[in-house]
C-alpha positions as CSV (number, residue, x, y, z in Angstrom):
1,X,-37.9,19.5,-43.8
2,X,-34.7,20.9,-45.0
3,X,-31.3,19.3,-43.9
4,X,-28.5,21.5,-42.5
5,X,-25.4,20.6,-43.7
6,X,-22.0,19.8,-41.5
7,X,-21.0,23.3,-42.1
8,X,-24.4,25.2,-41.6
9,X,-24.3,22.9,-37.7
10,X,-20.8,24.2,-36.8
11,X,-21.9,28.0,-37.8
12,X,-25.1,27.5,-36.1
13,X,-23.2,26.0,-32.8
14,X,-20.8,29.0,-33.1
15,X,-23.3,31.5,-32.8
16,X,-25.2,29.8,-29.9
17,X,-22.3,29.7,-27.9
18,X,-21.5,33.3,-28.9
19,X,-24.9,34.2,-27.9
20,X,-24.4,32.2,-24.6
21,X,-21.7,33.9,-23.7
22,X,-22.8,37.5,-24.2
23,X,-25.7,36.4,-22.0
24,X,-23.1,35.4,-19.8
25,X,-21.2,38.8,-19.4
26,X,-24.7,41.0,-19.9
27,X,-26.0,39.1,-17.0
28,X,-22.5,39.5,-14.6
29,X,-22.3,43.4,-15.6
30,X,-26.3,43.7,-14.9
31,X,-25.8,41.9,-11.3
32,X,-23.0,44.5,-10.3
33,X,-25.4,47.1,-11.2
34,X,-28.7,46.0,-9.8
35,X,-26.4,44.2,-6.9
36,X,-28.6,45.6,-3.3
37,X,-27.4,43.7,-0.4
38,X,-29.8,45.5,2.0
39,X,-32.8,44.8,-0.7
40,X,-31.8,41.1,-0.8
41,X,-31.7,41.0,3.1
42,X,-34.9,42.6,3.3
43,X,-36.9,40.1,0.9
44,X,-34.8,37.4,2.8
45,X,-36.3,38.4,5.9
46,X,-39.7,38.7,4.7
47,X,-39.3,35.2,3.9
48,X,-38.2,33.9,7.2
49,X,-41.1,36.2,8.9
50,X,-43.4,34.7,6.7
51,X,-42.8,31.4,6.8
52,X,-42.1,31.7,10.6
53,X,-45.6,33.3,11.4
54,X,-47.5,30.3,9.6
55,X,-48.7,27.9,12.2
56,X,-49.2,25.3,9.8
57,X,-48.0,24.7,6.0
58,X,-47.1,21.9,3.1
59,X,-45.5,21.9,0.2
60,X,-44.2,18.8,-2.5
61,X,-40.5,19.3,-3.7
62,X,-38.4,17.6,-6.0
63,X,-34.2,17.4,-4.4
64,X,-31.3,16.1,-6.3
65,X,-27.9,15.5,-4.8
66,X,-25.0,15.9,-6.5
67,X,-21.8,13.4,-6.0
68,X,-18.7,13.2,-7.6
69,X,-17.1,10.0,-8.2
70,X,-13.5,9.1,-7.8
71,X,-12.9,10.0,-11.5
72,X,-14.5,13.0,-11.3
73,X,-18.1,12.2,-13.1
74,X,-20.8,14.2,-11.4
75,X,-23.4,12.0,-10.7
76,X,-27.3,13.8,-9.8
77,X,-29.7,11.7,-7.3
78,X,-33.0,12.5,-7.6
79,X,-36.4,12.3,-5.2
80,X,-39.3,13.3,-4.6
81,X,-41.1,14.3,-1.1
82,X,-43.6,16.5,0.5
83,X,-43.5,18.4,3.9
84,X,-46.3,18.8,6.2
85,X,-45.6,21.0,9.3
86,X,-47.7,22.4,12.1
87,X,-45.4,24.4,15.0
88,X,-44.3,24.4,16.8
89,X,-43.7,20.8,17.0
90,X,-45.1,18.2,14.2
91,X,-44.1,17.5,11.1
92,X,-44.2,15.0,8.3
93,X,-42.1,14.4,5.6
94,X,-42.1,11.9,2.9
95,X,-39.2,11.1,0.2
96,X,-39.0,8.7,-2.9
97,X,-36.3,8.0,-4.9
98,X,-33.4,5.7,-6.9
99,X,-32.2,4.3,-3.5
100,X,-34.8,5.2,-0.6
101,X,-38.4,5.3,0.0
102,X,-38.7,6.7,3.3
103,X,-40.6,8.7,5.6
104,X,-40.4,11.1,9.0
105,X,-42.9,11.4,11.6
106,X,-42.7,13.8,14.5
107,X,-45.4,14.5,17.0
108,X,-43.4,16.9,19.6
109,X,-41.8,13.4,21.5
110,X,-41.5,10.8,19.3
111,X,-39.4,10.7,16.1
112,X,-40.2,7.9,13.6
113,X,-38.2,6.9,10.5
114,X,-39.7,4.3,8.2
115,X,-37.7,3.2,5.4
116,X,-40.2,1.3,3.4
117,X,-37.9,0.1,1.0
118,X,-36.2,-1.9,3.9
119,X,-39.4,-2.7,5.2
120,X,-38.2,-1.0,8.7
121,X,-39.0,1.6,11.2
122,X,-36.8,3.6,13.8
123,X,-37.9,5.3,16.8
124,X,-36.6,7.6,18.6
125,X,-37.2,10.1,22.0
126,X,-36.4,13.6,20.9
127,X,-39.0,15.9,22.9
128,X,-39.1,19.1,22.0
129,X,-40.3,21.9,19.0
130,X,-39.4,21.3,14.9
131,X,-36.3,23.6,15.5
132,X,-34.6,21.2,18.5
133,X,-35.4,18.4,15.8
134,X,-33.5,19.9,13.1
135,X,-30.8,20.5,15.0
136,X,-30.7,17.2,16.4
137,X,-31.3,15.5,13.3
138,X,-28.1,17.5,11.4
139,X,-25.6,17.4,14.2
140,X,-26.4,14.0,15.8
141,X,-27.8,11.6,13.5
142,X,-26.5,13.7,10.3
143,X,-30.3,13.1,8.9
144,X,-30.4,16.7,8.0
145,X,-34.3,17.2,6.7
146,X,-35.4,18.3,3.5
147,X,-34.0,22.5,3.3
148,X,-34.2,22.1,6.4
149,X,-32.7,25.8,7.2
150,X,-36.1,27.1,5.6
151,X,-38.4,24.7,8.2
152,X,-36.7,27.0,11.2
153,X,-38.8,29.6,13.4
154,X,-36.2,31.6,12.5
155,X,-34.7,30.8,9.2
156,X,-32.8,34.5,8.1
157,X,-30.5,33.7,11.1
158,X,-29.6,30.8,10.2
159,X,-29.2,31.2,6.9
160,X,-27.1,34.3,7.0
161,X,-25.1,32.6,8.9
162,X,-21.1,33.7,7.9
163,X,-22.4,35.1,5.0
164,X,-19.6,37.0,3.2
165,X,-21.0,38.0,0.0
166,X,-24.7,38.8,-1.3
167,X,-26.3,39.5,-5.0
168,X,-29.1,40.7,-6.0
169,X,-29.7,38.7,-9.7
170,X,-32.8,40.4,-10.0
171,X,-35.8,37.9,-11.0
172,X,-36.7,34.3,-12.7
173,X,-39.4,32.1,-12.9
174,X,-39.5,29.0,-11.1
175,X,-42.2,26.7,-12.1
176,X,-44.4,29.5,-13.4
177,X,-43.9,32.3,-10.3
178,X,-42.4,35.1,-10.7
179,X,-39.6,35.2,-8.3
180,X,-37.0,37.5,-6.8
181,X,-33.3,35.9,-7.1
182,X,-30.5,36.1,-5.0
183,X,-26.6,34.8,-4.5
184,X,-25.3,34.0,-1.3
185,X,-21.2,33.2,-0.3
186,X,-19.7,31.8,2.8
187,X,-16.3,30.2,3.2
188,X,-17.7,26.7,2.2
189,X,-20.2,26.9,0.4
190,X,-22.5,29.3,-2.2
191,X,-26.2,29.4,-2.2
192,X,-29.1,30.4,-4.0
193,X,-32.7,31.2,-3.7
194,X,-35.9,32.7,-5.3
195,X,-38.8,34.0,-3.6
196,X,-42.3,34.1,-5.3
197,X,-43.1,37.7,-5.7
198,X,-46.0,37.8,-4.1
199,X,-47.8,38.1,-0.9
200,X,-47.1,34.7,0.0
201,X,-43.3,35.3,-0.2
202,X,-42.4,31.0,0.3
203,X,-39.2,29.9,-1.1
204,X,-39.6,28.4,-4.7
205,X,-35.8,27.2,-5.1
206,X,-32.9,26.6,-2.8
207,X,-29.3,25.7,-4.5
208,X,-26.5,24.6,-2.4
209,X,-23.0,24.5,-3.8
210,X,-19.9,23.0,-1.9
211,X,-16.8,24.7,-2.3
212,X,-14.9,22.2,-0.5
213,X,-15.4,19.5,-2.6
214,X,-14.0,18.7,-5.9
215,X,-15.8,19.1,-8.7
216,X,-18.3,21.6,-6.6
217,X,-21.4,19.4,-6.0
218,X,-25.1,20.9,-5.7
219,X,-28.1,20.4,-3.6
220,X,-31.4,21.5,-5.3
221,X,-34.5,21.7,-3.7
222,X,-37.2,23.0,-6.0
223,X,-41.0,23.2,-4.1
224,X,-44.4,23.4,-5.4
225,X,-48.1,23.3,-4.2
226,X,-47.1,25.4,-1.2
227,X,-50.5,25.4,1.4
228,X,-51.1,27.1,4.7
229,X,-53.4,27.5,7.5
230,X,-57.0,25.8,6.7
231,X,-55.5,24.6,3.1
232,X,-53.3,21.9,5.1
233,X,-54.8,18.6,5.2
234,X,-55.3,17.0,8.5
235,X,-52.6,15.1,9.1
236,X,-51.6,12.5,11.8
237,X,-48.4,12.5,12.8
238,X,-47.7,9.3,14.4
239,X,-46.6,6.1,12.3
240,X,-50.2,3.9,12.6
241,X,-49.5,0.4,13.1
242,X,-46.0,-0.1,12.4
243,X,-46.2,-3.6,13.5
244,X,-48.1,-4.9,10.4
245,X,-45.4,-5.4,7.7
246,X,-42.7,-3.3,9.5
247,X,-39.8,-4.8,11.6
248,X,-39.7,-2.3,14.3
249,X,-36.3,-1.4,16.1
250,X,-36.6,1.5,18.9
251,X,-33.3,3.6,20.1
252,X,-32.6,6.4,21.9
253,X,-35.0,6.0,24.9
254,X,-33.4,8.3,26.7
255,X,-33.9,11.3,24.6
256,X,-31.0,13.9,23.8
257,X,-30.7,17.3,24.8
């Protein structure tokens, strides 16, 4: 094997970075060229329709979530989880990771969150479809579920949201699928997604970037194994026996609206 000496290293850096960079200005010149804001609605909405129109699907992701510490270090979480939905209201989800094992069960009335790392379940009244749970969960327990903007009936809505700014980035390849990529701006924060090209057009990666927060922290959630209709498992969507193992603590009897 031959040895590159300190020299031959430093040239070779140099021209990576010089090569990184080109990419870099190649890539902004060919986005403001190929740029189609009505193209990247359209795929957007075929999307939503899509996903939407499925009475049932499942799918495995792997998140991380970024934080930045007081002295700036970015620091990356990482988990794993799957999703199991049927609409208009069920749905299971599961998530491992560094600091929680946990798990979501929601059978049109009853919410259930079992921590299994704590060894302890929550229930809660919150009657109503997987869109009134989202909602609930993000502005009332601040629980927000797994991308949970792409779970909606209507996800393009919501996700367009005060959009100021779209790109067209043309396409990448997420796990092996070809996808379509696109850039999204609002006020607080950038986003990004690609959509397998094909006629299943599900949602391979989501990005999330804060703009509000120092150091500009990122949500990833990157999905695999995506099944619908008959391909979905039967699933039960109740917690079974909660009792055995499982200190139980029940709130919210009344339900919010």
């Amino acid at each position: 094997m031959n040895k590159k000496g300190p020299k031959s290293v430093k040239m070779f850096v140099r021209c990576m970075v010089a090569a990184a960079l080109s990419l870099i200005v190649l890539l902004g010149t060919a986005a403001g060229v190929s740029a189609d804001e009505a193209d990247a609605k359209r795929i957007l909405k075929a999307m939503s329709d899509y996903l939407g129109a499925q009475k049932s699907f499942s799918f495995e992701f792997d998140a991380t979530l970024e934080v930045v510490t007081t002295d700036e270090q970015v620091l990356a979480l990482a988990s794993s989880g799957t999703v199991i939905l049927n609409r208009p209201d069920k749905i299971r989800v599961t998530r491992a990771g560094g600091f929680a094992d946990a798990a979501l069960f929601f059978d049109g009335k009853t919410l259930t969150l079992l921590g299994k790392n704590l060894n302890q379940y929550t229930q809660l009244d919150v009657p109503g479809t997987i869109d009134h749970l989202i909602d609930e969960l993000r502005d009332t327990y601040q629980r927000p579920l797994p991308a949970a903007d792409l779970l909606l009936s209507n996800s393009y809505d919501e996700l367009m949201r005060d959009v100021v700014d779209v790109k067209d980035l043309g396409s990448g390849v997420i796990g092996g699928i070809e996808c379509d990529y696109f850039a999204f701006r609002t006020d607080e924060v950038d986003w990004q997604i690609w959509i397998a090209q094909a006629k299943r057009p599900y949602p391979c990666r989501y990005v999330i970037t804060s703009k509000r927060i120092s150091g500009g922290p990122q949500y990833t959630v990157q999905t695999r194994d995506w099944k619908t209709g008959s391909e979905v498992a039967a699933t039960d969507f109740k917690l079974k026996e909660p009792n055995q193992g499982c200190s139980g603590r029940t709130e919210g009897s009344e339900g919010h609206g």
